[in-house]
C-alpha positions, 0 to 999 in steps of 0.5 A, a space after each residue: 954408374 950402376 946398371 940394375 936388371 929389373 924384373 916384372 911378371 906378370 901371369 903368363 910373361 915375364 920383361 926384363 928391363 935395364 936402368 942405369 943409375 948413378 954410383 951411389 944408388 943402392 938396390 933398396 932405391 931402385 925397388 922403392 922407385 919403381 913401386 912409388 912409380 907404379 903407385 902413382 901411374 896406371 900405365 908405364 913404359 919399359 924399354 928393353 931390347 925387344 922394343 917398348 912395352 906399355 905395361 898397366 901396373 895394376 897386372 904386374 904380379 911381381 917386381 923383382 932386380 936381378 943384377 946390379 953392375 957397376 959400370 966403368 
């Protein structure tokens, strides 16, 4: 398994969240995942350890996967 950090910004706040996925993933997926994801919903969920956040995505500036950790 690998765990990726994503980041969103926004204009005055950045949320990180965490994202597990399987070995073979690459970061290119992830990325595309996420942008097809805020495409197709006006709102989503992210998860972290501060609590849950709905985010609009029409607000998120810039979209960005700072770490990628192969979990064992």
């Amino acid at each position: 398994m690998k765990e990726f950090t994503v980041c969103y910004t926004f204009d005055n706040e950045i949320i990180t969240e965490k994202m597990i996925k399987d070995r073979d993933v690459k970061k290119e997926e992830v990325e595309q995942e996420i942008i097809d994801m805020m495409d197709r919903n006006k709102y989503f969920v992210v998860k972290n350890s501060q609590g849950n956040y709905v985010i609009n995505s029409y607000l998120v500036r810039y979209v960005r996967i700072m770490n990628e950790k192969i979990l064992v």
